[in-house]
FIMI-854151 format. One line per field, with one value per atom (N, C-alpha, C): residue number from 1; residue in one letter; atom name; z, y, x. Coordinates in steps of 0.02 Angstrom, whole numbers, padded with zeros to 5 digits. Each point is the difference from the previous one (the first is absolute). Layout:
! residues N
pos <- NUM_...
code <- A_...
site <- CA_...
Z <- Z_...
Y <- Y_...
X <- X_...
! end
This chain:
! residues 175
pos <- 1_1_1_2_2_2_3_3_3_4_4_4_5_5_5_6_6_6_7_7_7_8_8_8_9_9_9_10_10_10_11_11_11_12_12_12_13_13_13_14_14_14_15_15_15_16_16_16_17_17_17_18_18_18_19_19_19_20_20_20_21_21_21_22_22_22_23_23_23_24_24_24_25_25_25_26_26_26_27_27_27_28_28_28_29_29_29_30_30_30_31_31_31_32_32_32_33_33_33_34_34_34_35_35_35_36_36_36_37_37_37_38_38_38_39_39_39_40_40_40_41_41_41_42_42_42_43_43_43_44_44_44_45_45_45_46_46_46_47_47_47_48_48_48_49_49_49_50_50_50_51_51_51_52_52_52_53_53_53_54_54_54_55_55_55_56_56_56_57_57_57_58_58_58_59_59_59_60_60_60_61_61_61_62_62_62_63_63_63_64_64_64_65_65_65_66_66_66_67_67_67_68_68_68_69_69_69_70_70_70_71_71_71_72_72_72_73_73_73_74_74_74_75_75_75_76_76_76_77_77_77_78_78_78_79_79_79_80_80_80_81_81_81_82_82_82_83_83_83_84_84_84_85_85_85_86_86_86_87_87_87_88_88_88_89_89_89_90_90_90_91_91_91_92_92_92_93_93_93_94_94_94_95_95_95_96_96_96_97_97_97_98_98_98_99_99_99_100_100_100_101_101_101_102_102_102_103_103_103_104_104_104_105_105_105_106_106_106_107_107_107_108_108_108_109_109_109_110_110_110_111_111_111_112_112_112_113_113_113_114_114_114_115_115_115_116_116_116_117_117_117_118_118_118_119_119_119_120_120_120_121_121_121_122_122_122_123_123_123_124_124_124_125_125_125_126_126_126_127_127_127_128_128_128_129_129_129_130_130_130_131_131_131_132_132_132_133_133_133_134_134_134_135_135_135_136_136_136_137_137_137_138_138_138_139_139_139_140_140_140_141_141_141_142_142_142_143_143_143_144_144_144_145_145_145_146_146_146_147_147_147_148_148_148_149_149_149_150_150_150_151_151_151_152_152_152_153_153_153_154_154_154_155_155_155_156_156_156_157_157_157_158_158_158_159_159_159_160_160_160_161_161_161_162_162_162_163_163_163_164_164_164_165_165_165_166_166_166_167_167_167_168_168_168_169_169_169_170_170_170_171_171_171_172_172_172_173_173_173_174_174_174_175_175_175
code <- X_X_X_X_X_X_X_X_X_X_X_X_X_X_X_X_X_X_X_X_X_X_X_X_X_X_X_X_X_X_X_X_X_X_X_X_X_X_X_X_X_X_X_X_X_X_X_X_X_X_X_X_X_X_X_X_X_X_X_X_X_X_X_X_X_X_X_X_X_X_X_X_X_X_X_X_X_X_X_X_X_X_X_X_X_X_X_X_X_X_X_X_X_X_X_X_X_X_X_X_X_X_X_X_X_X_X_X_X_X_X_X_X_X_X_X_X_X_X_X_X_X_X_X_X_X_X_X_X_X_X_X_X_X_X_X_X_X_X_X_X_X_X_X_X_X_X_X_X_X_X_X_X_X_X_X_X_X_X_X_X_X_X_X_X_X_X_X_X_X_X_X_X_X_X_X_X_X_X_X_X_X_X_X_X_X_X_X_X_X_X_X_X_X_X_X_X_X_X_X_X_X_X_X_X_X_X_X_X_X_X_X_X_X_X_X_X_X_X_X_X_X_X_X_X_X_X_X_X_X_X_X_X_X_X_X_X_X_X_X_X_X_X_X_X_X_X_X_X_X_X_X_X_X_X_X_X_X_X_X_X_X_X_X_X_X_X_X_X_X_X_X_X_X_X_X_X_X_X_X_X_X_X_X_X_X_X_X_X_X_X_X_X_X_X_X_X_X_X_X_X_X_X_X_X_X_X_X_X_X_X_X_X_X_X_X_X_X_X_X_X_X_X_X_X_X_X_X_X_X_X_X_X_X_X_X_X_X_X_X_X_X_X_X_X_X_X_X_X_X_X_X_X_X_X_X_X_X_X_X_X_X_X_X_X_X_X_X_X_X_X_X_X_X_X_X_X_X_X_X_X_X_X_X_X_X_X_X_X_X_X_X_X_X_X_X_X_X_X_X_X_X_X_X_X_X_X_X_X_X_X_X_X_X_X_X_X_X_X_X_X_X_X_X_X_X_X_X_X_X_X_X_X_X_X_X_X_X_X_X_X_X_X_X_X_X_X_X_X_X_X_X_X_X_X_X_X_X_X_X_X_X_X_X_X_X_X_X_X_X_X_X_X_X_X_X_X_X_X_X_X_X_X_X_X_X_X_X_X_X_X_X_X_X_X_X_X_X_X_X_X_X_X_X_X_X_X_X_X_X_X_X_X_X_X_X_X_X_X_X_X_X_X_X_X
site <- N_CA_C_N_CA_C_N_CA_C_N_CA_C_N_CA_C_N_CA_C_N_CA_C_N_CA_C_N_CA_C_N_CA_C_N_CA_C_N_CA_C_N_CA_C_N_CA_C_N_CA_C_N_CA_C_N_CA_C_N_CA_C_N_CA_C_N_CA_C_N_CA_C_N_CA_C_N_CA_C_N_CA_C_N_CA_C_N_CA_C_N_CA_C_N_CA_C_N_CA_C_N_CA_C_N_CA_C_N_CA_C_N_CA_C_N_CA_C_N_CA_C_N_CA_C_N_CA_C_N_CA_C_N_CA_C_N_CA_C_N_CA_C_N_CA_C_N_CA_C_N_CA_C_N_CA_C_N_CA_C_N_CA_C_N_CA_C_N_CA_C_N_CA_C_N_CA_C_N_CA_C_N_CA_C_N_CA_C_N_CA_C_N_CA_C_N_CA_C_N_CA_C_N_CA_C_N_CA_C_N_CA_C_N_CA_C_N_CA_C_N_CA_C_N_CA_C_N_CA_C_N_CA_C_N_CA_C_N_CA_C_N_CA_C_N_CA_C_N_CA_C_N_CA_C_N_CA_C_N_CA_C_N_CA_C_N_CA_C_N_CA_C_N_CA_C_N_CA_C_N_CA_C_N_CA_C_N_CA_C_N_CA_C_N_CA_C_N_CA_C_N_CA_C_N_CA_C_N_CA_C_N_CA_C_N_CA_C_N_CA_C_N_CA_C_N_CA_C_N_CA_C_N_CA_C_N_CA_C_N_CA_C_N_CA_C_N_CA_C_N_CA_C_N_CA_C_N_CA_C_N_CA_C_N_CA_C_N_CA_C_N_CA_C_N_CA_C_N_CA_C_N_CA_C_N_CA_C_N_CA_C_N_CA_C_N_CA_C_N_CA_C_N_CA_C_N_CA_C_N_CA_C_N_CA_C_N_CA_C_N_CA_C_N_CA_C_N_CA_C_N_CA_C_N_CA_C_N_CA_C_N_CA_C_N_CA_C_N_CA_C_N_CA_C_N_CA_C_N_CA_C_N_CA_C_N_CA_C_N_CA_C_N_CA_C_N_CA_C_N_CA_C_N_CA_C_N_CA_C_N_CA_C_N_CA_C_N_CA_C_N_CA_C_N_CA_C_N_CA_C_N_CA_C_N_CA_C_N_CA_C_N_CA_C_N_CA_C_N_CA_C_N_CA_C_N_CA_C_N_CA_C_N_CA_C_N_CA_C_N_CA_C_N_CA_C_N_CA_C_N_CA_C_N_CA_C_N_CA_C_N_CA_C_N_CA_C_N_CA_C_N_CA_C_N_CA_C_N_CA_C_N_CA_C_N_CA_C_N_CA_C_N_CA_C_N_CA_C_N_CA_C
Z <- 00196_00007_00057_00042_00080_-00027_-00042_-00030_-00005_-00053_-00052_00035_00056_00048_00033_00030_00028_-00020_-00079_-00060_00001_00015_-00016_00039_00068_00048_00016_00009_-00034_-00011_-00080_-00052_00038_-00003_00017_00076_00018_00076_-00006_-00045_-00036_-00020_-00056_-00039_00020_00083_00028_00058_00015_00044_-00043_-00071_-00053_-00015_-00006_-00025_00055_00066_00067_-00001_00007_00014_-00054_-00051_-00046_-00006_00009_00017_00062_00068_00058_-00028_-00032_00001_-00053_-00035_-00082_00066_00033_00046_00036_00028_00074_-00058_-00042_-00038_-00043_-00031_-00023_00002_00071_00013_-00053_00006_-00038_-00074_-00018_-00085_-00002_00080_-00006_00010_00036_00011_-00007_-00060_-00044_-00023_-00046_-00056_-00057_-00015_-00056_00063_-00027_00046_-00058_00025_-00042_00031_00059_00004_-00025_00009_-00021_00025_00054_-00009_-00035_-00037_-00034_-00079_00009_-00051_00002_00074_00035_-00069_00009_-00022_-00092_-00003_-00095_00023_00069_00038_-00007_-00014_-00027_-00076_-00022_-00065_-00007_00076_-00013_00070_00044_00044_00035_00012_00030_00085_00018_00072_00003_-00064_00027_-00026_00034_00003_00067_00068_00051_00019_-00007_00014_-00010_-00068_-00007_00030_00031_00017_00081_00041_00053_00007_-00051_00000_-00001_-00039_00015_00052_00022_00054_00072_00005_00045_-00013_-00067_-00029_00019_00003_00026_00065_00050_00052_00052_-00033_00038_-00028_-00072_-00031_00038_00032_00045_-00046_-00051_-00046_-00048_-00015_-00023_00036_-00051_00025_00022_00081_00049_-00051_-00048_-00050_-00078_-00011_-00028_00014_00063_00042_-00052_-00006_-00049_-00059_-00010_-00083_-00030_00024_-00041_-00014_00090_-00011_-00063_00014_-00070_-00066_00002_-00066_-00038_00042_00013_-00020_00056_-00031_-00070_-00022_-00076_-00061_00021_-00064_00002_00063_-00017_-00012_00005_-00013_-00065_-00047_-00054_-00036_00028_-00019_-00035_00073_-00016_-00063_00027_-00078_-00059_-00017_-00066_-00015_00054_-00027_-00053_-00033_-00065_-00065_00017_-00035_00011_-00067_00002_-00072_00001_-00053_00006_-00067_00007_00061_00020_00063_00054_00030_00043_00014_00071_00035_-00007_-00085_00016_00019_-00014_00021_00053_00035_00085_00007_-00008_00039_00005_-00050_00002_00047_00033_00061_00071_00025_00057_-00027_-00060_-00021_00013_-00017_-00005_00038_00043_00082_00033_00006_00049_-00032_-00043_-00017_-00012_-00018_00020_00066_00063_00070_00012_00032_00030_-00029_-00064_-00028_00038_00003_00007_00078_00054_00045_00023_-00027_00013_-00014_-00067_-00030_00074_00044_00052_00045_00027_00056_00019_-00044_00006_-00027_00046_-00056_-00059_-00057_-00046_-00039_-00048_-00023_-00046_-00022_-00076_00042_-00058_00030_-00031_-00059_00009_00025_00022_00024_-00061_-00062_-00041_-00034_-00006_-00018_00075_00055_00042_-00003_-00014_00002_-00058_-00068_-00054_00010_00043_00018_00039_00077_00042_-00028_-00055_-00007_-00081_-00031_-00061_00051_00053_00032_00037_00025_00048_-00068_-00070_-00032_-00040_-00011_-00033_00060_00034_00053_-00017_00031_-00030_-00055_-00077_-00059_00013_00023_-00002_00028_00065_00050_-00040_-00022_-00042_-00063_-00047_-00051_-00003_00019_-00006_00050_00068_00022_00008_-00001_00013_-00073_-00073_-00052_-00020_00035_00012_00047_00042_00082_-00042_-00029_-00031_-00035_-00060_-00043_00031_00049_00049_00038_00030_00027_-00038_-00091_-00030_-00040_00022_-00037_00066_00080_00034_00002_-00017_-00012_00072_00054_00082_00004_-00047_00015_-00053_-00029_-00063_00028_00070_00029_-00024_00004_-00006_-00076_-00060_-00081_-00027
Y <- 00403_-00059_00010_00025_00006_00063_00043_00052_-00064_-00056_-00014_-00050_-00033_-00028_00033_00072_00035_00023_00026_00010_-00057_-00051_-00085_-00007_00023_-00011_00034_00068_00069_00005_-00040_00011_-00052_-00068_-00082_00040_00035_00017_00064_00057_00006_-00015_-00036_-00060_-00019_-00047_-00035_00064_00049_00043_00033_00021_00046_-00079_-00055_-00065_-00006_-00010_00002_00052_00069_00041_00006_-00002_00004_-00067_-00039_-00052_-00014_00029_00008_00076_00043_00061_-00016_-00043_-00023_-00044_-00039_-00065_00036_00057_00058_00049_00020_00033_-00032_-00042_-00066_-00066_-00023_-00059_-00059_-00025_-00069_00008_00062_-00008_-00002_-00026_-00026_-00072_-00044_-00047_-00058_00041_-00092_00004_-00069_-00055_00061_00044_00053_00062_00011_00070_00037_00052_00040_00048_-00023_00027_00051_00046_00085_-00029_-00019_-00003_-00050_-00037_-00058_00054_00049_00028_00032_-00010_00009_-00053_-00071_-00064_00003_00081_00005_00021_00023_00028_-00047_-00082_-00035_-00025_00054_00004_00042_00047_00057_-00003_-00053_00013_-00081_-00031_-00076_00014_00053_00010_-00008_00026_-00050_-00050_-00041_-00067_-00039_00032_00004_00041_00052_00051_00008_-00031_-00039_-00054_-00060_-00046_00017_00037_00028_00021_00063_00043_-00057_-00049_-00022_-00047_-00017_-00043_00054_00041_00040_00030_00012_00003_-00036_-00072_-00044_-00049_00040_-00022_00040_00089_00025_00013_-00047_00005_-00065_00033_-00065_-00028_00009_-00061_-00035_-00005_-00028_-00093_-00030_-00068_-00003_-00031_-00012_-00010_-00060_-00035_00066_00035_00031_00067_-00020_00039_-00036_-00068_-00006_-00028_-00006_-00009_00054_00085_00066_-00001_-00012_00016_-00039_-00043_-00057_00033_00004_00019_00071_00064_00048_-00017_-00033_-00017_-00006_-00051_-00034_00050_00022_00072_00035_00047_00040_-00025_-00061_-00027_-00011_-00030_00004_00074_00052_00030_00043_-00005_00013_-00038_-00052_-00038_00014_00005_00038_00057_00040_00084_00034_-00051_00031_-00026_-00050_-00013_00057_00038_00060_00004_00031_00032_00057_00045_00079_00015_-00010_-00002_-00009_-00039_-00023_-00052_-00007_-00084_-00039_00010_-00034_-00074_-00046_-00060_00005_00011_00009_00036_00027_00023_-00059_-00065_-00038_-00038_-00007_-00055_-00002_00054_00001_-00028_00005_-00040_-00066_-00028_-00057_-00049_00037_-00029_00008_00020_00051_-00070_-00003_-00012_-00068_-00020_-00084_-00023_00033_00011_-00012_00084_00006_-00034_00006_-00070_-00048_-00036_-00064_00002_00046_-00002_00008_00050_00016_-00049_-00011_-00085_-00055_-00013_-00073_00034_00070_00014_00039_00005_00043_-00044_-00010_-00039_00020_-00022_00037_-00030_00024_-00019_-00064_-00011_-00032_-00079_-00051_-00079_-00022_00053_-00035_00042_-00025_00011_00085_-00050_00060_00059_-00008_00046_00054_-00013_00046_00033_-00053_00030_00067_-00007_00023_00076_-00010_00069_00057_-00056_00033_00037_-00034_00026_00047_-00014_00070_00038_00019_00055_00037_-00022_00004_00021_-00024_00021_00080_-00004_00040_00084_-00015_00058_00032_-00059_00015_00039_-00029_00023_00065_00028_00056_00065_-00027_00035_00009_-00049_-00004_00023_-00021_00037_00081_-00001_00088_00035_-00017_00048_00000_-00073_-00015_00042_-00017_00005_00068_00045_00097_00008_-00042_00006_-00009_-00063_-00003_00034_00042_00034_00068_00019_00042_00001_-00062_00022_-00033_-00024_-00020_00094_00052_00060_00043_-00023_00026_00004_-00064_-00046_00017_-00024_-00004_-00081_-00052_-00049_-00013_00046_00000_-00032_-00001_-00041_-00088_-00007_-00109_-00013_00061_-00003_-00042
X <- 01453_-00043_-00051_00045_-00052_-00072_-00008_-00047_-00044_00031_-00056_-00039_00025_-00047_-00029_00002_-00013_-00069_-00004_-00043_-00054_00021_-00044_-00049_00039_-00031_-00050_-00005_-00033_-00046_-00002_-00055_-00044_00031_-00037_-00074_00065_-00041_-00050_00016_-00063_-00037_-00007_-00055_-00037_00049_-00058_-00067_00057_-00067_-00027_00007_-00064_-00060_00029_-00051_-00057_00034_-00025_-00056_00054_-00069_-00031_-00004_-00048_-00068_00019_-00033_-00049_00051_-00054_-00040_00012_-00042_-00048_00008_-00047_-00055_00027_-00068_-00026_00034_-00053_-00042_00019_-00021_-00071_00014_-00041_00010_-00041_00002_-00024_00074_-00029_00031_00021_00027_00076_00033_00065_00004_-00065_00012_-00045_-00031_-00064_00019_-00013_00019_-00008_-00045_00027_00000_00064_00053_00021_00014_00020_00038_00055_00065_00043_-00015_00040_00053_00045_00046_00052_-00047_00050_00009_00010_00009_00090_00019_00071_00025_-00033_00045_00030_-00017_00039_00069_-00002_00090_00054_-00036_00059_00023_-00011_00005_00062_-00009_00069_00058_-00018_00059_-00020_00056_-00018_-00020_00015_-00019_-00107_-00005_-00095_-00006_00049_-00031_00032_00025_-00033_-00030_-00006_-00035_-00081_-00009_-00078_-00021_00039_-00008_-00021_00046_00000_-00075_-00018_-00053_-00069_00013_-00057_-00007_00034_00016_-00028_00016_-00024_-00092_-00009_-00051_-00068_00029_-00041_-00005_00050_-00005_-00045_00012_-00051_-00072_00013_-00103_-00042_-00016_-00034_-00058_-00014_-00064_00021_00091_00026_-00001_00008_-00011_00093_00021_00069_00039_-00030_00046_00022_-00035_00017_00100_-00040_00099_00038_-00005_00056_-00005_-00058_-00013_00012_-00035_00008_00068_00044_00059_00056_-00029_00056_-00029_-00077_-00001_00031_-00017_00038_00076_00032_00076_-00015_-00028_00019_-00008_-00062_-00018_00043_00059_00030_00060_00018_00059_00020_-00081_-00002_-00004_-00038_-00006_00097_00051_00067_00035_-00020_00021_-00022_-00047_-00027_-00008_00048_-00011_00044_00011_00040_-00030_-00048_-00063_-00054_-00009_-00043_-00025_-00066_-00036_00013_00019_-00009_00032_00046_00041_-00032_-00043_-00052_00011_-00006_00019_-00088_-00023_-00077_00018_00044_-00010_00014_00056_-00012_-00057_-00030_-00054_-00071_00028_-00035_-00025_00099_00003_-00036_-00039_-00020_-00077_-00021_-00070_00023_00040_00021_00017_00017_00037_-00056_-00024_-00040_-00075_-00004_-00080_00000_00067_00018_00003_00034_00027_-00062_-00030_-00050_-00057_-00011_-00048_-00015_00044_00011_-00022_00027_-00012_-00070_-00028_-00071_-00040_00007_-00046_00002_00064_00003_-00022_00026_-00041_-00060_-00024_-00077_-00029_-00078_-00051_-00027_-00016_-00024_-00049_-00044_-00067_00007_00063_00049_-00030_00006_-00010_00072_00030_00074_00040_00064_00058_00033_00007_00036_-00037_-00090_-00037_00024_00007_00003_00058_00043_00087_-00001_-00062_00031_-00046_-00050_-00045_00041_00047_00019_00060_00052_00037_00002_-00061_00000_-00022_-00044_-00018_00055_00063_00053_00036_00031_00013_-00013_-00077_-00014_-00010_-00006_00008_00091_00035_00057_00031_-00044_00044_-00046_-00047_-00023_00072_00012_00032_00063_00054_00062_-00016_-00069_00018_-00039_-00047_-00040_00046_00013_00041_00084_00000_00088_00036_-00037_00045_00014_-00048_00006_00059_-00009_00031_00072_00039_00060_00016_-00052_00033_00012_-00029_00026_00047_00017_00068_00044_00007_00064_00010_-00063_00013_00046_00003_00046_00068_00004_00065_00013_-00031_00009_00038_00004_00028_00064_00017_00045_00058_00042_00040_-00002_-00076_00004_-00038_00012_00008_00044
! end
């Protein structure tokens, strides 16, 4: 028993420093395409890992939580909007990983559009000013853009990224 926490702990604490650094090296590298309203996040491509081991889903949550405490053009409030939303996508994402196409977690790979573009949506729409005179035309700009960055990242690179490591069988232990 003591291994398999051992293992949990491990991976979770991996996850979160490959999300981290990939994330601070994606914003120094190119500023700004980890942290506007359309992002396009290389490392939310980690978040198909809970499709194959429940340890990323602190380990993602962590990662971005750290992610966005040291991206300084992130809006304060986002510390814990990313972070809840983060939670929820990979949480969902565990839950539905036996929901698959062609052995593919495509509907989890849905959930971080979803969370993520409803979440941060919503957030960006109240706290940034924006050009919109309504409330939900803004909500529905801020969050297909926050979305669609997303399904880019989960589906063009996440759904290579899974079928790659379900061809390791590196998580064949939580099958």
């Amino acid at each position: 028993m003591k291994k398999k926490s051992t293992r949990f702990l491990v991976e979770a604490a991996l996850i979160a420093g490959l999300y981290t650094a990939l994330t601070y090296g994606q914003g120094f590298l190119f500023p700004g395409t980890t942290s506007m309203a359309i992002q396009f996040r290389v490392s939310e491509v980690l978040c198909l890992l809970a499709a194959f081991t429940p340890a990323a889903i602190p380990g993602l949550t962590v990662g971005c939580l750290l992610s966005n405490i040291v991206n300084l053009t992130v809006l304060p409030m986002d510390v814990i909007f990313g972070t809840v939303a983060s939670f929820l996508a990979a949480f969902a994402i565990y839950k539905l990983r036996k929901v698959t196409i062609k052995g593919l977690p495509v509907i989890g790979a849905l959930m971080p559009a979803l969370f993520n573009g409803i979440i941060i949506g919503l957030e960006i729409s109240i706290f940034i000013p924006n050009d919109f005179k309504s409330g939900l035309i803004a909500f529905l700009v801020t969050a297909g853009s926050v979305a669609l960055g997303e399904l880019g990242v989960c589906l063009i690179l996440g759904l290579p990224f899974a079928y790659a490591i379900k061809k390791t069988n590196l998580f064949k232990d939580y099958n």
